[in-house]
C-alpha positions in Angstrom: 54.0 210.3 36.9 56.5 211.7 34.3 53.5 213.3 32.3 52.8 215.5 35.5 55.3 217.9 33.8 52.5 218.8 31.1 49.5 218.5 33.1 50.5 219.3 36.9 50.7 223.0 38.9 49.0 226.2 37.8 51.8 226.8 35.5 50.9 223.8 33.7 47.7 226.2 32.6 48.3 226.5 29.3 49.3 222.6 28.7 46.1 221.7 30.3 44.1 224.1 27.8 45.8 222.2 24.8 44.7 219.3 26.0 41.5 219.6 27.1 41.5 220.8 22.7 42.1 217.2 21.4 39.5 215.8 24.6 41.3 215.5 27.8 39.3 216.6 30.6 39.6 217.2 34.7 39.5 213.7 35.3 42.8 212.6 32.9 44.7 214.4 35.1 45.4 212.1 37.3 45.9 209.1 34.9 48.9 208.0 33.1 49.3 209.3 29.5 50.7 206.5 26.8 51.9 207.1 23.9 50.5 204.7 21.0 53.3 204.1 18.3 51.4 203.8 14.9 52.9 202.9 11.2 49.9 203.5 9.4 50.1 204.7 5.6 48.3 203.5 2.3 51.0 202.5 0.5 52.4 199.7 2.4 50.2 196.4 2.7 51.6 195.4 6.0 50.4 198.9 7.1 47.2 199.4 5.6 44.9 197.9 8.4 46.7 199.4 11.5 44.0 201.9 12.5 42.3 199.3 13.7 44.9 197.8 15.4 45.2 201.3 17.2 41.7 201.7 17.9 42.0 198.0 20.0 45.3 199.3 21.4 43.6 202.7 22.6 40.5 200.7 24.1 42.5 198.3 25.9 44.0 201.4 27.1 41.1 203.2 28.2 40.0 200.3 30.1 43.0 199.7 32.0 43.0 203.4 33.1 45.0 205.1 30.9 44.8 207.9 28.5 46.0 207.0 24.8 47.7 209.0 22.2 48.0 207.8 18.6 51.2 209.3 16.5 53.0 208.1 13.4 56.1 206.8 12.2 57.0 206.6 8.4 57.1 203.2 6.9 59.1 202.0 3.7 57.7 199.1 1.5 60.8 197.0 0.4 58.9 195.3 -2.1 57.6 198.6 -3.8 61.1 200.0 -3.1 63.2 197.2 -4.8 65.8 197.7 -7.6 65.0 201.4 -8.2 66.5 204.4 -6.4 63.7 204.0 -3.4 65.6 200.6 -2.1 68.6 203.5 -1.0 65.9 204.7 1.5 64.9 201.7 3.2 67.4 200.7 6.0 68.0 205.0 6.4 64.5 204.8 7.4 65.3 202.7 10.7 67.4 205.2 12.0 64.5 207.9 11.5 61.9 206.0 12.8 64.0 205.7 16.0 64.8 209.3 15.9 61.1 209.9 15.1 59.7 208.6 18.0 62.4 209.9 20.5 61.2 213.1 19.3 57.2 212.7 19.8 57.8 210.9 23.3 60.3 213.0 24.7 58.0 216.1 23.5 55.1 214.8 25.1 56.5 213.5 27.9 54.5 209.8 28.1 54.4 207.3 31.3 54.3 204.7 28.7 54.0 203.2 24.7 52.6 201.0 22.8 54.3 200.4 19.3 53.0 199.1 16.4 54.9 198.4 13.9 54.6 195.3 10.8 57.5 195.9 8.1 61.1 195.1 8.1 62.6 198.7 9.2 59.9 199.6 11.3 60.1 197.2 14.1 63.7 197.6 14.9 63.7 201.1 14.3 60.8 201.1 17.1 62.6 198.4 19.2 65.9 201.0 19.1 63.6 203.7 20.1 62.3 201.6 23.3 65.7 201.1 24.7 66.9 204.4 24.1 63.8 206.0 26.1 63.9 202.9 28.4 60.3 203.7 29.5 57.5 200.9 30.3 56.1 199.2 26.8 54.5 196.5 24.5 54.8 195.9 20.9 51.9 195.0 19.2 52.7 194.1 15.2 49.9 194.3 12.6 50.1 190.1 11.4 51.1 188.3 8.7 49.3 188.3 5.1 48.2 184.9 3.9 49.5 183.2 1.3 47.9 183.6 -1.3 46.3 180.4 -3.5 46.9 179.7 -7.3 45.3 177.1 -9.0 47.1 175.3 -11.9 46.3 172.4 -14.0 43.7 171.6 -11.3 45.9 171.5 -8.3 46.0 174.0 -6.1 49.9 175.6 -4.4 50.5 178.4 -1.6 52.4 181.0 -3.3 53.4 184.8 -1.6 55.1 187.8 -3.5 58.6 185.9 -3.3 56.7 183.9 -6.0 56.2 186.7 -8.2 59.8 187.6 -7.7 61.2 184.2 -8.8 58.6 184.0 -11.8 60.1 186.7 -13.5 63.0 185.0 -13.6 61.9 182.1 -15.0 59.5 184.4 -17.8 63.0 185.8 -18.4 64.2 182.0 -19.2 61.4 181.4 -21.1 59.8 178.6 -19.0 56.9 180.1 -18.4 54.6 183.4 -20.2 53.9 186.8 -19.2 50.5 186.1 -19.2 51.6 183.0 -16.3 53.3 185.8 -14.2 50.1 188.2 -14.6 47.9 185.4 -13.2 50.5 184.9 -10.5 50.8 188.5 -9.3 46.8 189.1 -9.2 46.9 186.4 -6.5 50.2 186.2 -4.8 49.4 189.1 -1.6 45.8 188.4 -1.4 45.3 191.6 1.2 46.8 193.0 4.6 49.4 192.2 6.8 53.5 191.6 6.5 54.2 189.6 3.6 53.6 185.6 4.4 56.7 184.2 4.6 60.0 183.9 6.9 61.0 187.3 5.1 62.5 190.0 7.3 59.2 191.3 8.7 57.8 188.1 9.9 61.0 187.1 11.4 61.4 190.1 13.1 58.1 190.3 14.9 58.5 186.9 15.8 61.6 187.8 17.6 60.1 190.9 18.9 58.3 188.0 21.1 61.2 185.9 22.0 62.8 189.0 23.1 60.2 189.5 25.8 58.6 192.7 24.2 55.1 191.6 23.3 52.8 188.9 23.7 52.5 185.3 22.5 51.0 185.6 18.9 52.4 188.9 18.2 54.9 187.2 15.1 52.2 184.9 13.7 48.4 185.4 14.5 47.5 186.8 11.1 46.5 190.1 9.8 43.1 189.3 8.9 41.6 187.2 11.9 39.8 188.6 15.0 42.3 187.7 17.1 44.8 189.6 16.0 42.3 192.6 17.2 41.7 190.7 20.5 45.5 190.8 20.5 46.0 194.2 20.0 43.5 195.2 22.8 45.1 193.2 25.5 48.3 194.8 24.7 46.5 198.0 25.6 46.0 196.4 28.6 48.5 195.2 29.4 50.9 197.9 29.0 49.1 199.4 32.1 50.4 196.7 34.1 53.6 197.0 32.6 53.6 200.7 33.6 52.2 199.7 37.1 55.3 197.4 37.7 57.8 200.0 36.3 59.4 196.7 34.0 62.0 198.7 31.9 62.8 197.6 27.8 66.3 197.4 29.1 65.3 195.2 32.1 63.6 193.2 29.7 65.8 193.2 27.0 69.2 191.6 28.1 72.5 189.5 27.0 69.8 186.6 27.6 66.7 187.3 25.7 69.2 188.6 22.9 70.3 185.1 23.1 67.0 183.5 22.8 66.3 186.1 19.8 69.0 184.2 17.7 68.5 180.9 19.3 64.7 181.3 17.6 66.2 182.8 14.7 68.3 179.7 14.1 65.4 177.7 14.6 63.3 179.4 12.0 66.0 179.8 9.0 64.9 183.4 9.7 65.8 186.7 7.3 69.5 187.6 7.4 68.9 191.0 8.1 68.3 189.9 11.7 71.8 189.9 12.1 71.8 193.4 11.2 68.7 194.6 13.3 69.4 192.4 16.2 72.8 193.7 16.3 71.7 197.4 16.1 69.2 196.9 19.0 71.7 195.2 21.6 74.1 198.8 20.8 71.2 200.5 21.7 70.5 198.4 25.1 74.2 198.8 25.5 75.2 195.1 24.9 78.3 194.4 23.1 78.7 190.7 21.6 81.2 189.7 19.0 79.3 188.3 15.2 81.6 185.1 16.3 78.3 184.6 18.7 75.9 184.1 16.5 78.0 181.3 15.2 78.4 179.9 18.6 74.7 179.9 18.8 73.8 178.5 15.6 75.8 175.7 16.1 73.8 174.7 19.4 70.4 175.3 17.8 69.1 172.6 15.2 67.1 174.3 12.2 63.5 172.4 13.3 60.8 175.5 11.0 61.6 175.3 7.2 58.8 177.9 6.1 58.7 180.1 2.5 61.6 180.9 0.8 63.6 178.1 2.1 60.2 175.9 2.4 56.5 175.6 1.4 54.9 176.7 4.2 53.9 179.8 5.5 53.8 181.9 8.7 50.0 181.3 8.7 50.9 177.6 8.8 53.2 178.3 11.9 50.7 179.8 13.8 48.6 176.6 13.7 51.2 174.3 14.5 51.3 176.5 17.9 53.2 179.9 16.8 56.3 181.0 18.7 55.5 179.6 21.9 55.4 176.3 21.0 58.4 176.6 18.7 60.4 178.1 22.5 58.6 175.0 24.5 60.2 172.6 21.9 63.6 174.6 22.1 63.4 174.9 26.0 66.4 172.6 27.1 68.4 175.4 25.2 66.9 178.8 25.9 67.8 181.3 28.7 64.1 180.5 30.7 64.4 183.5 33.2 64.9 186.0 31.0 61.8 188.4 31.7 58.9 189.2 29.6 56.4 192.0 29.2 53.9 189.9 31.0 55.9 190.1 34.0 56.1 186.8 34.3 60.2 184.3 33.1 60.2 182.8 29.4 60.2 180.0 31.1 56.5 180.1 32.6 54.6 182.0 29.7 55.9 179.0 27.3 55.4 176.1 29.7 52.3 173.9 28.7 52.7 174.9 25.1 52.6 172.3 22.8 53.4 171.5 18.9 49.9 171.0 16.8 51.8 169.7 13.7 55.7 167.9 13.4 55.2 168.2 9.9 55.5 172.2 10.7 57.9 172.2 13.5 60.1 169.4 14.0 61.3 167.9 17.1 64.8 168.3 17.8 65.8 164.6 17.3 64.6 165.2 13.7 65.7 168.4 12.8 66.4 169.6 9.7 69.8 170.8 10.4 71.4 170.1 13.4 72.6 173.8 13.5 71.1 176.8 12.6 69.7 178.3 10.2 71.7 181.3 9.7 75.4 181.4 9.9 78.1 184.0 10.2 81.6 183.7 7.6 84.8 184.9 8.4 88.3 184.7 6.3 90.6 187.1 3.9 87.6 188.4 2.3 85.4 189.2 5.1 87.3 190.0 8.5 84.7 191.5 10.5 82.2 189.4 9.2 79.8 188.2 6.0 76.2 186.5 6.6 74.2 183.9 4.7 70.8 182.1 5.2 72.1 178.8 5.3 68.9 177.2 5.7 68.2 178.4 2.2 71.5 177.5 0.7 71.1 174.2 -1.6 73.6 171.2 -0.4 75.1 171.0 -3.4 76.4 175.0 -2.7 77.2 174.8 0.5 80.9 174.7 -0.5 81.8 176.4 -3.5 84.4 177.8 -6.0 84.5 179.8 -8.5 85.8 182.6 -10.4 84.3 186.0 -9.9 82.6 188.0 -11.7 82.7 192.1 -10.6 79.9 194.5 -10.7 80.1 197.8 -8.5 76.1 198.4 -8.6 73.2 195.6 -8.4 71.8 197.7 -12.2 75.1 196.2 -13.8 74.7 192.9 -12.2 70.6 192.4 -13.0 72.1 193.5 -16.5 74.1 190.8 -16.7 72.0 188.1 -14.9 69.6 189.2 -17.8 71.9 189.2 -20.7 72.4 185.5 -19.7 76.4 186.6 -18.9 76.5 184.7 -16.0 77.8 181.0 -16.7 77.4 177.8 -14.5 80.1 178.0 -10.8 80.5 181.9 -11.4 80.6 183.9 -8.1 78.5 187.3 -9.0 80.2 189.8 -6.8 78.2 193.3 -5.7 80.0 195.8 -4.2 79.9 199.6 -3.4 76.4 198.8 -2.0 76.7 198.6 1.2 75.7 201.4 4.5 77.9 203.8 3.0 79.2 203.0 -0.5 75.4 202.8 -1.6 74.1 204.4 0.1 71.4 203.0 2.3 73.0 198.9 2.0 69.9 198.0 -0.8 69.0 194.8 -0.8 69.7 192.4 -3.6 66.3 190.5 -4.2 66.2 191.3 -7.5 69.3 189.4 -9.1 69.1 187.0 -6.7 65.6 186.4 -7.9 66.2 186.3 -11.3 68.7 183.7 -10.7 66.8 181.3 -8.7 64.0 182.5 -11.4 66.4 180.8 -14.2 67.5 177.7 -12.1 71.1 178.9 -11.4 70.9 179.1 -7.4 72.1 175.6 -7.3 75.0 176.3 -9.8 76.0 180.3 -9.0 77.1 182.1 -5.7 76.5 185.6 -5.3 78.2 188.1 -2.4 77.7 191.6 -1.8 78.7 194.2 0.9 74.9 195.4 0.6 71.4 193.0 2.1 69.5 190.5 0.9 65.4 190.3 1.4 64.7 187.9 3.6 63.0 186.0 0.7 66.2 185.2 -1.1 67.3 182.0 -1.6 70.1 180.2 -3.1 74.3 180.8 -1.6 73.8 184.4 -1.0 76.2 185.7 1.2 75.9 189.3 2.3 77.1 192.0 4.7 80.8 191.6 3.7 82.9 194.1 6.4 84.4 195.6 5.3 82.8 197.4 2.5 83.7 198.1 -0.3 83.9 202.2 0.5 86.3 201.4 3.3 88.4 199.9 1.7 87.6 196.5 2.5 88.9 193.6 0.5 85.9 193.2 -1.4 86.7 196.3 -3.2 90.3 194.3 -4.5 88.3 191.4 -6.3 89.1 191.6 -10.1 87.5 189.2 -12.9 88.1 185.8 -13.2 89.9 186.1 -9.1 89.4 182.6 -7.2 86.6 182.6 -4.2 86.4 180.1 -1.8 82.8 179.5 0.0 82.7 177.0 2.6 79.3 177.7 4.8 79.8 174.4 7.1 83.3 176.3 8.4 82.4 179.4 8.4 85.0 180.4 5.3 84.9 183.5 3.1 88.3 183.9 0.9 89.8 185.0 -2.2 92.5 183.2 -3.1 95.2 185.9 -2.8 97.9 186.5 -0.4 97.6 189.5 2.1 99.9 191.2 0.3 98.3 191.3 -3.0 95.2 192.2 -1.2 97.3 195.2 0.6 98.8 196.5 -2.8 95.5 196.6 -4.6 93.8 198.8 -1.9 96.5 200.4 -2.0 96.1 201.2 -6.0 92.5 202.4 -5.8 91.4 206.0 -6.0 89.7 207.4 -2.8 86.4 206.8 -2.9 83.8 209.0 -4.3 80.2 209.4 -2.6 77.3 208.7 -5.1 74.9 211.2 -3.3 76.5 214.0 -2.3 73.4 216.2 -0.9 69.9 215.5 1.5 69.9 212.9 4.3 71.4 209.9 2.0 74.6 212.2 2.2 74.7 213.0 5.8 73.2 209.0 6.4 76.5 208.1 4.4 78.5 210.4 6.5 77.3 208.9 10.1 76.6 205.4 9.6 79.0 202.6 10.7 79.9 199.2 9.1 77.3 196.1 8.7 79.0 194.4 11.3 78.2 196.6 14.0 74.6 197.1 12.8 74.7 199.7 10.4 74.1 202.4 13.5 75.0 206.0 13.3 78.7 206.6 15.0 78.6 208.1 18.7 
């Protein structure tokens, strides 16, 4: 066993005294060690309950004959950390919590892991830290919140924290009171878990289960039930069997289940910032695949799962219609069904007999809501390595779209304006200078485009950025550009009042200029000049590659 190193041979002596300090004794010798991944903190509601998703983990464990040790990884809120300094902090903290747990395994030297992660940075961060040590594991997320209930005029709606977001747009309008938003907020997260829609957390630890890494219910079962716990204990079990077979992440993880990743991403109208994770997590399990892909896919894949922001219902909703298996079974004819799973066993025979509980939940795929995907990639003068939008969320009527646009090199200048009521009906808000290294940290934009849907303009105004969207926007918000802005991409060339063309159904991201305006313009601007110029933003800044490669450090 690899933890022999720390345990085996009289020289081993003093390792054996340490141990026998936190509780090992003479008869964990001879069992495997694992190392239990945890994200618990106080601050973050998706994290909050996770103790007892490690206590499960650690008995399941225990009875499968192992010997289980709990450490930590930091977590970032995005909610808390929106539209303040904190949001600079939040995709940074992927690439630590990847780094963070090389460290603690490679330290300790573990036979295997159990992660458990919830929030958006936490489970690719911990999915990049499974390829890279390539040793036998399981993910095990912490759930979905439930939506939470408001009551209104006698009729009772679903509502979540995007909600609260959109509400202050419309108390900024005037359609609604303070007092209206106060009621909303006291009952829009109604306790633990990741927060309860298609945001980037949900869709991520429902992909965590396409991919092959954890078990069916790991994306949906939610944070509050039993089974979640009954959950969390098998996949202390069964990482012992996963250990006992020797199945690698990177056997696991493949060209294939990366394919049936976005093929369930496209299905779902999942966050954006998949692309971005997703992307990341196939450099770290050394597959290379062009953005172009993802387009390829998306046009196979019919968008069958409208859930909250594009929808009404929520992940909680998905789980009773049959969760993420039955959403695979329905997509069957066109997923990769050998790719391998954690339980040993092809996609194809852990999904077969699953069933749909509710069509008005997940559709069937000769009544799709789209007949492509959910999430599509845009290419042109303005974006050449790339630009992303949640189609799924985009309303028809924006789905092609021009307009003049209107510059702001931070997301404070552009909430500014989106506030002042500057921004007038077909205008194309443009953020730059936000994205992985012109931020830096690549914030995410939830704010403005909150306030706009808020004030009933995400039918009427486009907004593009080199930073992220939360995977609760809505409306034709088109991020990622690569370039960025700080290397001189051609987003950084946009002036006031310049032309954009958006055309989502053909993939088209342009600014009506020739190449060699464009050229002359970069050509014109100053070098570029750092915003943070000391601690780990500054050398995050200095290391970190474009959006379209997934924001990973350089080699």
């Amino acid at each position: 066993m690899r933890s022999d190193v720390i345990k085996k041979g009289i020289e081993r002596a003093p390792h054996r005294a340490l141990l026998r300090a936190v509780g090992c004794s003479s008869v964990d010798w001879s069992k495997p060690f694992i190392g239990v991944i945890n994200s618990f903190n106080d601050i973050v509601p998706g994290h909050i309950h996770l103790q007892s998703i490690a206590s499960a983990v650690k008995e399941g464990v225990r009875e499968g004959g192992g010997v289980p040790f709990e450490g930590n990884t930091i977590a970032v809120c995005d909610g808390i950390a929106m539209n303040h300094e904190g949001m600079k902090y939040s995709l940074p903290s992927r690439e630590i919590i990847a780094d963070s747990v090389e460290i603690f395994v490679q330290a300790h030297a573990f036979d295997g892991l159990v992660f458990i992660p919830n929030c958006d940075k936490v489970i690719p961060g911990m999915l990049m830290a499974a390829l890279r040590l390539n040793l036998p594991g399981i993910f095990i997320s912490g759930g979905p919140m439930l939506a939470g209930r408001l009551v209104k005029n006698g009729q009772e709606r679903a509502v979540d924290l995007n909600s609260v977001f959109l509400a202050v747009g419309e108390a900024v309008k005037g359609s609604i009171s303070e007092e209206e938003v106060a009621e909303l907020e006291e009952v829009a997260c109604p306790g633990c878990g990741s927060c309860s829609g298609m945001f980037t957390a949900n869709t991520m630890n429902c992909l965590t289960e396409a991919l092959g890494m954890a078990l069916p219910g790991n994306g949906t079962i939610p944070a509050t039930q039993a089974r979640r716990i009954q959950l969390a204990y098998e996949a202390g079990r069964q990482v012992m069997e996963v250990l006992a077979r020797n199945m690698l992440p990177r056997d696991i993880v493949t060209r294939d289940s990366i394919y049936n990743a976005f093929a369930v991403d496209m299905a779902l109208g999942g966050s954006t910032n998949s692309v971005l994770h997703l992307t990341a997590i196939a450099h770290e399990a050394g597959i290379s695949f062009p953005l172009s892909w993802i387009n390829e896919i998306s046009q196979s894949i019919p968008y069958i799962c409208k859930l909250s922001p594009a929808g009404d219902y929520h992940i909680e909703d998905l789980d009773m219609a049959g969760g993420i298996p039955a959403l695979m079974q329905e997509l069957s004819s066109l997923l990769k069904l050998e790719a391998n799973t954690v339980l040993g066993r092809p996609l194809g025979e852990v999904i077969a007999g699953q069933r749909v509980k509710s069509r008005e939940v997940i559709r069937s795929l000769s009544n799709p809501y789209s007949a492509t995907g959910g999430v599509s990639m845009l290419f042109g003068n303005l974006a050449p390595d790339g630009a992303v939008v949640k189609r799924a969320a985009v309303a028809p009527e924006m789905l092609v779209h021009e307009g003049p646009a209107r510059v702001f090199d931070s997301e404070e200048e552009a909430t500014a304006a989106i506030m002042a009521s500057k921004i007038k009906v077909g205008d194309v808000v443009v953020i730059r200078y936000e994205g992985p290294k012109g931020g830096p940290g690549m914030r995410e934009m939830l704010t403005p485009t909150s306030l706009l849907s808020g004030m009933g303009m995400d039918k009427e105004v486009a907004l593009i950025t080199d930073g992220r969207f939360s995977g609760a926007t809505r409306g034709a918000a088109i991020g990622h550009v690569s370039p960025e802005a700080a290397e001189r991409g051609p987003i950084a060339a946009i002036r006031e009042g310049d032309i954009i063309k958006i055309d989502i159904p053909n993939n088209i991201l342009e600014i009506k200029l020739s190449q060699e305006e464009i050229k002359k313009r970069l050509a014109s601007l100053p070098s570029f000049e750092p915003k943070i110029k000391a601690g780990y933003l500054s050398r995050y800044a200095d290391k970190v590659t474009s959006a379209s490669t997934g924001a990973v450090f350089a080699d």
